[in-house]
VEXDONU-457634 format. One line per field, with one value per residue: residue number from 1; x, y, z of N, C-alpha, C in turn. Coordinates in steps of 0.2 Angstrom, whole numbers. Layout:
% VEXDONU-457634
n c(NUM; ...)
n.c1 c(X; ...)
n.c2 c(Y; ...)
n.c3 c(Z; ...)
ca.c1 c(X; ...)
ca.c2 c(Y; ...)
ca.c3 c(Z; ...)
c.c1 c(X; ...)
c.c2 c(Y; ...)
c.c3 c(Z; ...)
% end
This chain:
% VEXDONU-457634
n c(1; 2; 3; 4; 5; 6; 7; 8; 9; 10; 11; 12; 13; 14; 15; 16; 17; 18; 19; 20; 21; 22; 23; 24; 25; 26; 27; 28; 29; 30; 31; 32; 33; 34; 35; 36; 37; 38; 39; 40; 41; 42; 43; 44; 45; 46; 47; 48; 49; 50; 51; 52; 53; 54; 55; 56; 57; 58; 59; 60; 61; 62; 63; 64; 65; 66; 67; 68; 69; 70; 71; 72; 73; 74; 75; 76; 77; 78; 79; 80; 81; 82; 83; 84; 85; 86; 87; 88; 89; 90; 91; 92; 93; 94; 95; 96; 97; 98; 99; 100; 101; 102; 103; 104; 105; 106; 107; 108; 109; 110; 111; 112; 113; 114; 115; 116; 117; 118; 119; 120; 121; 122; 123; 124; 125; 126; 127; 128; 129; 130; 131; 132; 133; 134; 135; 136; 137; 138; 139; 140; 141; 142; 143; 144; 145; 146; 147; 148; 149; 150; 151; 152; 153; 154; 155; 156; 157; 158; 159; 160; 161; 162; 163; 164; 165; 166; 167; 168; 169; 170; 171; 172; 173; 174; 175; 176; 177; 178; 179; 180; 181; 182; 183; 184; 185; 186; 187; 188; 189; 190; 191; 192; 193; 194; 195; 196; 197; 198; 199; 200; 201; 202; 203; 204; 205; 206; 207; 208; 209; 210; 211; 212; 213; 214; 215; 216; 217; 218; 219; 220; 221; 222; 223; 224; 225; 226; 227; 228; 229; 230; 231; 232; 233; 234; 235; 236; 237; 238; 239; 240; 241; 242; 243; 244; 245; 246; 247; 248; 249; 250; 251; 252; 253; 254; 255; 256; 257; 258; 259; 260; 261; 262; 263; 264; 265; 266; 267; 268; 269; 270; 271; 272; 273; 274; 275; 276; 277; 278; 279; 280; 281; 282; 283; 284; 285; 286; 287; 288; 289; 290; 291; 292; 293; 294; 295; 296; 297; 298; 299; 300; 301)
n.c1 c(-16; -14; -22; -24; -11; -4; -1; 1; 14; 22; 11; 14; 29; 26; 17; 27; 37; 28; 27; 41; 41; 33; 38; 43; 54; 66; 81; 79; 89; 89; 76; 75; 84; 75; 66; 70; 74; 66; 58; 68; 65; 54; 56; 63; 55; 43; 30; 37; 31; 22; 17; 15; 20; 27; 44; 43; 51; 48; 33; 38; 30; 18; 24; 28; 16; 8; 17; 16; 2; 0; 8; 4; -7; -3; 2; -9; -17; -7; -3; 9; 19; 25; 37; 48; 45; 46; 61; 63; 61; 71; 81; 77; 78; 91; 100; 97; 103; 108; 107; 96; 100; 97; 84; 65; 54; 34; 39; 49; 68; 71; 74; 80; 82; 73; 60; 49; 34; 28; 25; 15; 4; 1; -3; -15; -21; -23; -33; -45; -53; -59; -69; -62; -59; -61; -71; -84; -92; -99; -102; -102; -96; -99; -112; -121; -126; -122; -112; -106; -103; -96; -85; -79; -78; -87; -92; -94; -110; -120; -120; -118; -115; -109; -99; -90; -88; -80; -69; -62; -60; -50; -40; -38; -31; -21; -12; -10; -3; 9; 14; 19; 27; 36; 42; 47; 55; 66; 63; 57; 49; 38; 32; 22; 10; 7; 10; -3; -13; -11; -13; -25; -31; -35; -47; -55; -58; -70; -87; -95; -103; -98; -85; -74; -76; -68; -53; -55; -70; -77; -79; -76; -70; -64; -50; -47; -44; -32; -23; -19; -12; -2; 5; 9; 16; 28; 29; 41; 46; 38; 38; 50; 47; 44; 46; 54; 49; 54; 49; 38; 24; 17; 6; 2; 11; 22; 22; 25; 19; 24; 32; 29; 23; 32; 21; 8; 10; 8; -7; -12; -11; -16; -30; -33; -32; -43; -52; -49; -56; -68; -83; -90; -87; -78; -66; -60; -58; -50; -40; -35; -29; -18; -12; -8; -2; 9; 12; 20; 30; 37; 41; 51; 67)
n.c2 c(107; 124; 134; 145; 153; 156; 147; 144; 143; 133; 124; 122; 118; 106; 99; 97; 89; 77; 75; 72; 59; 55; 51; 40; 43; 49; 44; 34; 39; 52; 58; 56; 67; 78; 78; 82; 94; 100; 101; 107; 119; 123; 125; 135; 145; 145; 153; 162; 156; 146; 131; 114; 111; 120; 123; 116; 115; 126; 124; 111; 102; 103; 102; 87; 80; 82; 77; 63; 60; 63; 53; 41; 40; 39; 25; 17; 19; 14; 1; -4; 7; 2; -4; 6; 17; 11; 12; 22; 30; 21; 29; 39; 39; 36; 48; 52; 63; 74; 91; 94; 97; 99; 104; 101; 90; 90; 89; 81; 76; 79; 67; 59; 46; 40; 43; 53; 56; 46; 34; 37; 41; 29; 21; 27; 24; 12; 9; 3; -5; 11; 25; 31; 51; 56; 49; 54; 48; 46; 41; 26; 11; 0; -1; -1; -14; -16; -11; -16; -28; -28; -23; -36; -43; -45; -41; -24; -16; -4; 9; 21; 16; 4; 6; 13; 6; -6; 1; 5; -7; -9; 0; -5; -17; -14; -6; -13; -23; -15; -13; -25; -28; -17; -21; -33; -31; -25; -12; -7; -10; -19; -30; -30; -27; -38; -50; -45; -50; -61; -66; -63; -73; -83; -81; -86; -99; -99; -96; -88; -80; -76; -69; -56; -39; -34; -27; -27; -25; -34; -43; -58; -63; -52; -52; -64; -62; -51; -57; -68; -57; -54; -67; -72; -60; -57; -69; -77; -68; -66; -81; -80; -74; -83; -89; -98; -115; -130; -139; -129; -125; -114; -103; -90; -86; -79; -61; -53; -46; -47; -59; -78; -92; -108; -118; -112; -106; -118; -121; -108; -113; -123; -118; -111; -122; -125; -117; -116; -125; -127; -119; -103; -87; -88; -79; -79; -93; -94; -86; -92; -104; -101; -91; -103; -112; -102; -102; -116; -113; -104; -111; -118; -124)
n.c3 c(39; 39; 28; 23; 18; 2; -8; -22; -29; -22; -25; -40; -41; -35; -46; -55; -48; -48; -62; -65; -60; -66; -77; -92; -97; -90; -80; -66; -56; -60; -59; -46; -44; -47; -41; -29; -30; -33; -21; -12; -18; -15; 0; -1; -6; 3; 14; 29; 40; 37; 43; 52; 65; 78; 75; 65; 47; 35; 24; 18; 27; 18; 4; 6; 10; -2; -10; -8; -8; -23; -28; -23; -30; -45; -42; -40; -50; -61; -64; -72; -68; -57; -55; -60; -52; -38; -40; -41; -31; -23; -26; -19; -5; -4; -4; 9; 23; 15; 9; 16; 27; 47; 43; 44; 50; 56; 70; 71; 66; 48; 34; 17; 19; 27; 21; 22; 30; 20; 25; 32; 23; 17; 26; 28; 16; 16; 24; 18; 2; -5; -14; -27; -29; -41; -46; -40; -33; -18; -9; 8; 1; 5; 8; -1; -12; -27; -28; -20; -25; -36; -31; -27; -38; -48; -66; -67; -68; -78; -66; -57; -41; -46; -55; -47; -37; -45; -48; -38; -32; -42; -40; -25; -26; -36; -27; -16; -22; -29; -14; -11; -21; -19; -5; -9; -17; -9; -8; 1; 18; 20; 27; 39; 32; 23; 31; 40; 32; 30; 43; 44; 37; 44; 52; 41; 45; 52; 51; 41; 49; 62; 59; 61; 57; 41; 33; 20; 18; 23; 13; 7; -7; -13; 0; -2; -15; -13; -1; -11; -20; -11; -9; -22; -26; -17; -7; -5; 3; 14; 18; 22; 37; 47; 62; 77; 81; 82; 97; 104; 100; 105; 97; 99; 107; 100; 98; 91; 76; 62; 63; 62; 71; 63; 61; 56; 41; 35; 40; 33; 22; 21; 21; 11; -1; 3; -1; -14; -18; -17; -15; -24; -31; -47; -51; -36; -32; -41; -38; -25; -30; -36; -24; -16; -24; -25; -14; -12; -20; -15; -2; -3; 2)
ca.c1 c(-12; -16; -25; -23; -6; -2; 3; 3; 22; 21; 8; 19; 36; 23; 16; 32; 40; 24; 29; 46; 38; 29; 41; 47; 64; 71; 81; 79; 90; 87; 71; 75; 86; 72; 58; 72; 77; 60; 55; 71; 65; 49; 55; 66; 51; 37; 31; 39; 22; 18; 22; 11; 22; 31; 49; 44; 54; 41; 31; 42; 25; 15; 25; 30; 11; 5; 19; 16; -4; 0; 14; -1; -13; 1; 2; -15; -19; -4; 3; 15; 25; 27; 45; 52; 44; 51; 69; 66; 61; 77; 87; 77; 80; 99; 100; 99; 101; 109; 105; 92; 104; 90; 73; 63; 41; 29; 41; 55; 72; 71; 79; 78; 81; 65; 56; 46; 28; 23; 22; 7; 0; 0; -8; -19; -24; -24; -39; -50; -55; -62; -71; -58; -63; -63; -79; -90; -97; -95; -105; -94; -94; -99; -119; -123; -124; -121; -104; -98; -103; -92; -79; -81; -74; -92; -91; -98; -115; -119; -123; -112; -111; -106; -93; -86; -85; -75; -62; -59; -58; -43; -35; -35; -28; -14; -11; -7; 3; 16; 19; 22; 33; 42; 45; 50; 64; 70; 65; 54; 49; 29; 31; 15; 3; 8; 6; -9; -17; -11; -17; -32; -33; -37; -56; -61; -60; -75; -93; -95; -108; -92; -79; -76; -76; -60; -52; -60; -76; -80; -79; -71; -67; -56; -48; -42; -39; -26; -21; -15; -5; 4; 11; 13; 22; 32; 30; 47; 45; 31; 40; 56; 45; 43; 54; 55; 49; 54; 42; 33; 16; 10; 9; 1; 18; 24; 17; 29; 13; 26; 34; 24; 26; 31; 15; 6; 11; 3; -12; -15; -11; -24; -37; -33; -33; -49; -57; -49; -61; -76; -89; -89; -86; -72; -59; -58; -55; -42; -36; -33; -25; -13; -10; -6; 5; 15; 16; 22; 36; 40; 41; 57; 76)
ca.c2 c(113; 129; 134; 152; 152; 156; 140; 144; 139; 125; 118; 121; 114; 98; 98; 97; 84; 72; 73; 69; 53; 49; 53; 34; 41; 48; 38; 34; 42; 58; 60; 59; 73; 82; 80; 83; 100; 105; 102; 111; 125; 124; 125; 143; 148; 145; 159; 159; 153; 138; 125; 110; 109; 124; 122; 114; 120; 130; 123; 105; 94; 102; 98; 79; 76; 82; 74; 58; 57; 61; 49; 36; 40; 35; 18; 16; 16; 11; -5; -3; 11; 1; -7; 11; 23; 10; 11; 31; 27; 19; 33; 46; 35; 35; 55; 55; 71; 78; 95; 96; 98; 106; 102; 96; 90; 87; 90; 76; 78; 78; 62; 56; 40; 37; 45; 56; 55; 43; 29; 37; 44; 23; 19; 29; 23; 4; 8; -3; -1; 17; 27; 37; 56; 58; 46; 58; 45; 47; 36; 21; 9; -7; 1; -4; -20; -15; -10; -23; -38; -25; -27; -45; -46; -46; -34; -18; -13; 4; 13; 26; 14; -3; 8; 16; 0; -9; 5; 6; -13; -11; 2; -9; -24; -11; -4; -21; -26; -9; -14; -31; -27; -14; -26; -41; -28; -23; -4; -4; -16; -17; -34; -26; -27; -45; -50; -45; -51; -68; -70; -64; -81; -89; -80; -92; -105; -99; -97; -80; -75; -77; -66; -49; -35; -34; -23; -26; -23; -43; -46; -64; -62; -47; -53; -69; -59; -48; -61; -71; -53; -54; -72; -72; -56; -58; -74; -77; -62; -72; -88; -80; -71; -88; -91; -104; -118; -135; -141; -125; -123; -110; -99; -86; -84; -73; -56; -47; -47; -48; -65; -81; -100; -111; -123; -107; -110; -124; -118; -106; -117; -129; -116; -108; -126; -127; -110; -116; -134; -126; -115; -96; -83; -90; -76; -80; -98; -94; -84; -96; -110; -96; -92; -112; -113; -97; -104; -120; -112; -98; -113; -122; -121)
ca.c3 c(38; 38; 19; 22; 14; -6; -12; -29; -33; -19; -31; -47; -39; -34; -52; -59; -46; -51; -68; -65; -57; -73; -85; -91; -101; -85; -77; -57; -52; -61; -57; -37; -41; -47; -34; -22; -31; -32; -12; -10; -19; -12; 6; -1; -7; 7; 18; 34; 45; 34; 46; 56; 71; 78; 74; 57; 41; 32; 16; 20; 26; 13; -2; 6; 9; -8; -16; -10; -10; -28; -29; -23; -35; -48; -41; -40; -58; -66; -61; -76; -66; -52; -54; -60; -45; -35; -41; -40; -21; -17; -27; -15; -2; -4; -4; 15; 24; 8; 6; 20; 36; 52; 42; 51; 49; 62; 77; 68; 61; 40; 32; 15; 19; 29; 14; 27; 28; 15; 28; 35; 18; 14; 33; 27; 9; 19; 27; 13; -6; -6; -19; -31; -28; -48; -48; -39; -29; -9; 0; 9; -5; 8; 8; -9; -15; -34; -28; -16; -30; -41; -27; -26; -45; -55; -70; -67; -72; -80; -63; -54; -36; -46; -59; -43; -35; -49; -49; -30; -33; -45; -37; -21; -29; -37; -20; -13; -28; -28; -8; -9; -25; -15; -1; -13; -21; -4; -7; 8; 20; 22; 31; 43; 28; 21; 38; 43; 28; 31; 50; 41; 34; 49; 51; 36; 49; 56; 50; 40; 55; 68; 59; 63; 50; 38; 32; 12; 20; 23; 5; 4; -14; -13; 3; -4; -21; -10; 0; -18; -23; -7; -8; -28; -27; -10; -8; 0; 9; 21; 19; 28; 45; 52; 69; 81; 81; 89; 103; 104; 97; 107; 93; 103; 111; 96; 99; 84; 69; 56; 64; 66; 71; 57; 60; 54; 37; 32; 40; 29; 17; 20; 22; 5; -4; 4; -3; -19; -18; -13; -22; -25; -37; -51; -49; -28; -32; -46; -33; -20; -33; -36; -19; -14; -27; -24; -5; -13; -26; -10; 4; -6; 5)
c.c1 c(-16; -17; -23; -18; -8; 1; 4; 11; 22; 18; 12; 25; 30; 23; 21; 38; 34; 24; 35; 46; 37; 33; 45; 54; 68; 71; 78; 82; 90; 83; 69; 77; 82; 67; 63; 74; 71; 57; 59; 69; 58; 48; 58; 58; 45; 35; 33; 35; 18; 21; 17; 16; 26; 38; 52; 49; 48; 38; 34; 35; 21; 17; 26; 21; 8; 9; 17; 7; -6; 3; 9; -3; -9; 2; -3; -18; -16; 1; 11; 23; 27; 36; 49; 49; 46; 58; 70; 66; 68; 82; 85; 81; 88; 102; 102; 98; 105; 106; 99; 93; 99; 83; 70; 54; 40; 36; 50; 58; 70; 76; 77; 77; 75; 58; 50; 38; 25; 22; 14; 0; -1; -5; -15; -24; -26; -30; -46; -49; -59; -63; -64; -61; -64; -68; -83; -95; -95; -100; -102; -100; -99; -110; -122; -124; -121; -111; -99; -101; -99; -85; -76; -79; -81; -91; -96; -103; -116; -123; -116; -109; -107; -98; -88; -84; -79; -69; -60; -57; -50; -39; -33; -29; -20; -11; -6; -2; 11; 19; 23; 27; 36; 46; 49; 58; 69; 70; 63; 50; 41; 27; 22; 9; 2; 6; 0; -14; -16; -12; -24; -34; -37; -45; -57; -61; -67; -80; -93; -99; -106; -86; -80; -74; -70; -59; -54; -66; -80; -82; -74; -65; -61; -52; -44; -38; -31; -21; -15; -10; -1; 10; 12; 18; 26; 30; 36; 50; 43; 35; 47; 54; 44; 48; 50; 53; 51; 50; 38; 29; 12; 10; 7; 9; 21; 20; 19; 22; 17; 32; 29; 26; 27; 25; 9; 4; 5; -4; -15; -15; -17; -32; -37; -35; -40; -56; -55; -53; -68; -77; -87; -86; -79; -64; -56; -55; -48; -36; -31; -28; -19; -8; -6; 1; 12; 19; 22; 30; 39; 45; 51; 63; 78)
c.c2 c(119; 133; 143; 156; 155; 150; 140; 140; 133; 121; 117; 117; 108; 97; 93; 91; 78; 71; 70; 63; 49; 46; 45; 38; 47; 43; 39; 39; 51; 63; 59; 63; 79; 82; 81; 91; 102; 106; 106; 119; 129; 127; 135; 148; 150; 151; 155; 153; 149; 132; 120; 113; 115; 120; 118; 118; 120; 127; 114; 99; 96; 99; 89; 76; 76; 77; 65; 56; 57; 54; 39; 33; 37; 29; 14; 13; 13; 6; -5; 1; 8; 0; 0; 17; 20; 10; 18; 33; 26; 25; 41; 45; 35; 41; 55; 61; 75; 83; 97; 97; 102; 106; 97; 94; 86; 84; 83; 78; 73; 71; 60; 49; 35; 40; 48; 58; 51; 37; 32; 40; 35; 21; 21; 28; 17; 3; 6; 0; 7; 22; 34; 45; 59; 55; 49; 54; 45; 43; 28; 15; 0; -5; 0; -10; -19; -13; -15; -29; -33; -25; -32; -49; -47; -40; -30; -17; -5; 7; 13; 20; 7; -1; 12; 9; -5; -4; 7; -3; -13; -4; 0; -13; -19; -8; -8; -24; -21; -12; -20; -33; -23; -17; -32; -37; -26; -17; -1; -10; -12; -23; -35; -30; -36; -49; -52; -47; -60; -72; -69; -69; -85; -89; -85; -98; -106; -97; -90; -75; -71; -71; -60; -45; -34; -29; -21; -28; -30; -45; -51; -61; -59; -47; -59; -66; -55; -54; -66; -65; -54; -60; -73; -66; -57; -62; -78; -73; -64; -75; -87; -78; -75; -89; -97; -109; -125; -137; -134; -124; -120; -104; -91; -82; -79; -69; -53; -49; -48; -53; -69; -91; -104; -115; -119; -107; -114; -124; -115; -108; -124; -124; -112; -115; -128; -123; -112; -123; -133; -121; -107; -93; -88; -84; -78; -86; -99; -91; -88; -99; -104; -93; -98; -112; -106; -99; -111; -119; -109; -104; -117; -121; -121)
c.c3 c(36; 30; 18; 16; 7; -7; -18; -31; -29; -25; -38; -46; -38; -39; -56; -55; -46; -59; -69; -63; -60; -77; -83; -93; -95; -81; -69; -53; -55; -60; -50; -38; -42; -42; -29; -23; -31; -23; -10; -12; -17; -4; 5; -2; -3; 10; 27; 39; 41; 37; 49; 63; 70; 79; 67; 52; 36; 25; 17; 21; 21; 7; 0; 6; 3; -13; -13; -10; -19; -30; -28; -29; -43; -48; -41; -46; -61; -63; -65; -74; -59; -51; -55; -55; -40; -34; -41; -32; -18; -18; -23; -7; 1; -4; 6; 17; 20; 8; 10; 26; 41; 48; 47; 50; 54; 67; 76; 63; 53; 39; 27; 16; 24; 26; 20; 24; 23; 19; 30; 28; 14; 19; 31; 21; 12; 23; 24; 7; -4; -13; -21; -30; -36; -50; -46; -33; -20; -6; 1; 3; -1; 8; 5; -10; -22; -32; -23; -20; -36; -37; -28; -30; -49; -57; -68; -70; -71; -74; -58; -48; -40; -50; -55; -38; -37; -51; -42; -30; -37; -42; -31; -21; -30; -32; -17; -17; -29; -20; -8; -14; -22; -9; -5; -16; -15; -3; 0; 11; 24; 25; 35; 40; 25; 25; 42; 38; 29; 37; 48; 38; 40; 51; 47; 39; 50; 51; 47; 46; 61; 64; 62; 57; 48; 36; 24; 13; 19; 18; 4; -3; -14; -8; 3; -10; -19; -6; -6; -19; -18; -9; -16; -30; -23; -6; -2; 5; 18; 23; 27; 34; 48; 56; 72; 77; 83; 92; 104; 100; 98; 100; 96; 106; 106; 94; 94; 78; 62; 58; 66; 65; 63; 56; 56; 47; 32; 34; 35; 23; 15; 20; 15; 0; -4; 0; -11; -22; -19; -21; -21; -30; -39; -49; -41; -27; -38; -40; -28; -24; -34; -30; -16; -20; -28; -18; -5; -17; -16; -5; 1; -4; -1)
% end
């Protein structure tokens, strides 16, 4: 977007709808009404020729991308606010086209109840652990050793790559912890992510030399660790995307990535009991035992 702009009160109306975000003693829904009265006042305020796509309403994608890469950063470090930014989620969610009739960003009609832009400002957090920009440290995180064995679950030692390692390490975790919470409560369905973490299961068949690069920069450790947040937080989330089954075992046959055969299942379930049998770091092997028996509470008609 073009920087040209005066954003001043833009950034003030944000400010002040990230605060609303934090603040425990409003309720849910009172603190949708205000992040949705500040983007409104955002959008009166904008300059005409503040827009991405012509036909945009002016000021409309900056304040939605600001507020939700802040709205991230939130979830990132305090897992504590997860259950209450998701109940303010559903209560922006439920607004609808309320009060936004004809807006419109990047070329698409407005809608609260497709919370507009934050899918892609999460697609975009989903692309591995990455170093926090308040650490100072910017080179990728996987080039180090000192920060991918800080990844990986060993304490950090006193140097910038292993203390920026072990805090991209827990804002990962908390990442993956807020989605599969927001999927388990029904605020938003991230199905996708859960998903593709648990076909990721199936590499540990294979020989570490054979896999192909993951998405936690082929660090086991943290790959099972996510893996365990999915199925102990949305657990029955998983459980229920399995179809068919009967005589068919091609499982190839189901192309959808957020449906997969029921044989599937136990698969991953025997490759998780396996990693929780075997050797390697302690947290990955807590991990797994914890995983097994979330798949075994989850799996129960």
């Amino acid at each position: 977007m073009n920087s040209r702009y005066d954003r001043t009160r833009a950034d003030q109306y944000i400010n002040a709808a990230v605060a609303a975000l934090r603040d425990p003693t409003l309720s849910p829904g009172d603190a949708a009404n205000q992040v949705i009265a500040l983007c409104r006042q955002a959008v009166v305020d904008a300059d005409p020729a503040d827009f991405m796509e012509p036909g945009d309403t002016p000021g409309l994608s900056y304040f939605m991308e600001c507020l939700w890469g802040r709205f991230l950063e939130i979830v990132v470090e305090d897992p504590t606010s997860h259950d209450h930014i998701i109940a303010i989620i559903a209560a922006i969610e439920a607004k609808g086209t309320e009060g936004c009739d004809g807006w419109q960003t990047y070329s698409s009609p407005f809608d609260w109840a497709n919370l507009p832009l934050l899918r892609l400002e999460i697609r975009e957090s989903m692309n591995g652990p990455e170093p926090a920009v308040a650490d100072g440290y910017y080179d990728p995180l996987w080039r180090d050793p000192n920060s991918r064995d800080a990844l990986a679950g060993d304490p950090p030692t006193d140097s910038p790559p292993s203390r920026t390692g072990a805090h991209a390490r827990s804002r990962w975790l908390n990442l993956n912890r807020f989605l599969a919470r927001a999927w388990e409560l029904g605020a938003l369905d991230f199905a996708f992510y859960g998903m593709a973490f648990m076909r990721g299961l199936e590499a540990f068949t294979q020989p570490p030399e054979a896999r192909q690069w993951s998405i936690t920069l082929g660090i086991d450790d943290l790959e099972i660790e996510t893996v365990a947040i999915w199925l102990c937080v949305a657990g029955g989330r998983i459980y229920e995307c399995r179809v068919g089954g009967g005589g068919d075992r091609n499982w190839g046959a189901i192309d959808d990535i957020e449906r997969y055969h029921p044989d599937r299942w136990a698969q991953w379930k025997s490759i998780l009991v396996g990693i929780s049998n075997g050797g390697g770091r302690q947290n990955m092997v807590d991990a797994a035992k914890a995983a097994v028996e979330a798949m075994e509470a989850s799996a129960v008609e």
